[in-house]
N, C-alpha and C positions, 0 to 999 in steps of 0.2 A: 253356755259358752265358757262359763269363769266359776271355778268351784274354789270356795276359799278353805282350808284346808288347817289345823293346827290344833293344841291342846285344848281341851276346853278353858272358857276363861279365856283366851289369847284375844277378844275382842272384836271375833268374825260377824257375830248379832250386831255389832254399833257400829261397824263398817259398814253392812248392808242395808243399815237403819238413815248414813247417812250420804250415800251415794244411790238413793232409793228412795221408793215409795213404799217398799216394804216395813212392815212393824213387828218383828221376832217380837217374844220373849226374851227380857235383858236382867239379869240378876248375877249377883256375885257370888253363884253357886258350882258348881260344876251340874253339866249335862241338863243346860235349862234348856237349851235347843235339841229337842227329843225327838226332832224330822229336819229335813231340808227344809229351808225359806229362800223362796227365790224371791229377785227383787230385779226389774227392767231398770236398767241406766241409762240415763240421755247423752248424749254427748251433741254435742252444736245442738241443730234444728230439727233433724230428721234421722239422726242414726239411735240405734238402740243397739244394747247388747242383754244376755240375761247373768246374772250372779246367784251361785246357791250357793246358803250358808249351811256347810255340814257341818251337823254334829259332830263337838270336839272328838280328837282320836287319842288313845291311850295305848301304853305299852299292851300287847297282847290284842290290839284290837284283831286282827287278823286270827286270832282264833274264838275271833265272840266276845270278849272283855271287854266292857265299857257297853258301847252301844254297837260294835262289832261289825262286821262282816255286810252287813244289807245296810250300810252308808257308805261304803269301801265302794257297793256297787254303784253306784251314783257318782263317787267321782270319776269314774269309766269314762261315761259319756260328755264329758267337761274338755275342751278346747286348751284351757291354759288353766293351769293353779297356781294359785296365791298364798304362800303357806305364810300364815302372820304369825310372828315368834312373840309373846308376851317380854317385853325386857326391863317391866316396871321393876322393882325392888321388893314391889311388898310380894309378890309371887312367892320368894322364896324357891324359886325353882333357876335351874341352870339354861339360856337362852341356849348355846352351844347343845346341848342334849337333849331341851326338849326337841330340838329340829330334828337331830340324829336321830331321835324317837320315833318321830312322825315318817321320816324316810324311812325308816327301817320296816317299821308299817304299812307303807306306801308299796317296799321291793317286795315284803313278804305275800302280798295277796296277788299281786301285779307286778313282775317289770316295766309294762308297758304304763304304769301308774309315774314312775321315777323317770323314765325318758320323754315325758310331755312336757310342753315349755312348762317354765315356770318364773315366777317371782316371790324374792323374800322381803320379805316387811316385817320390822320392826315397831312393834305395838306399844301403843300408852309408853308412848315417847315424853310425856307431860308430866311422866311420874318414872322416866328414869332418873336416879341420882346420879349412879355409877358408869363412867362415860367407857368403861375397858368391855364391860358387859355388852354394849351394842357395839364396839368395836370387833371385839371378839366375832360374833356373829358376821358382822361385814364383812373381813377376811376370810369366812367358812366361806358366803355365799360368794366372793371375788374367786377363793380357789378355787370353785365348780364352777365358775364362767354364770353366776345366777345375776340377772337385775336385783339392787338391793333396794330398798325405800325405807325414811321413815315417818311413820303416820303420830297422829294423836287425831281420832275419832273425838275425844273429848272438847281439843282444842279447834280441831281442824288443819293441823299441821300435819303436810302432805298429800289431805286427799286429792283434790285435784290433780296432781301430777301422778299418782299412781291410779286414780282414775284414766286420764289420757292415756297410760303407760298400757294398764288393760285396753281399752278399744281398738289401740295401733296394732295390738297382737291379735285382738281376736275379728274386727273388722276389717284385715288388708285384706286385700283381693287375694285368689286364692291362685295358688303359682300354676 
């Protein structure tokens, strides 16, 4: 139903870890998620939905760089994406461009990858310093008309609501 979608590192393993019964693989390496992890989410008493965590994406994934092309296909069959932006400090990387990255990613194997709903979440919120950084991001994802969120998997700020925010998407009744 929900494929979460982002650079490696961006936090999709401890999102799934804690909106789940799933248990990835969690390390502060790049590409410790070497396959999808799905993980069923409860919402109320009787609904479920599924979530796979792909393997982070990297510049070039689209032509096999990183873990490539055959995790690209797995976001295919995915309802809605959740592309989580790392916006911690210690990254050292640019929120604003790793997304651009990942879209770019996203157009190059598929268009129909970039027109599925989507939402943006901002990650390890608990270890942003810099408040222009996740700003920054917000207005990317406000100009494309995207849901923004933001989480800490660590603290637990947010999930809830960007839990709810997935099931209302991928749970309505279907038109």
């Amino acid at each position: 139903d929900v494929g979460l979608v982002g650079f490696p590192n961006a936090g999709k393993s401890t999102l799934i870890s804690r909106i789940s019964a799933a248990r990835p693989k969690i390390a502060a390496y790049p590409f410790t998620t070497l396959e999808p992890n799905l993980g069923v989410v409860q919402v109320g008493d009787f609904r479920t939905f599924v979530v796979a965590d792909i393997p982070g994406l990297i510049a070039g994934a689209h032509l096999g760089h990183g873990l490539g092309i055959q995790f690209l296909r797995h976001i295919e069959r995915t309802r809605l994406l959740v592309h989580l932006v790392d916006v911690s400090d210690a990254s050292g990387r640019n929120p604003v461009e790793d997304f651009e990255t990942v879209m770019q990613e996203l157009a190059s194997f598929s268009e129909d990858l970039v027109a599925k709903p989507m939402l943006v979440v901002a990650s390890k919120m608990d270890a942003a310093q810099d408040v222009e950084r996740v700003g920054e991001l917000r207005r990317l994802a406000e100009s494309r008309g995207l849901p923004f969120f933001e989480i800490s998997s660590a603290t637990g700020l947010g999930i809830e609501k960007l839990k709810f925010a997935m099931a209302e998407r991928v749970l309505a009744p279907a038109d």
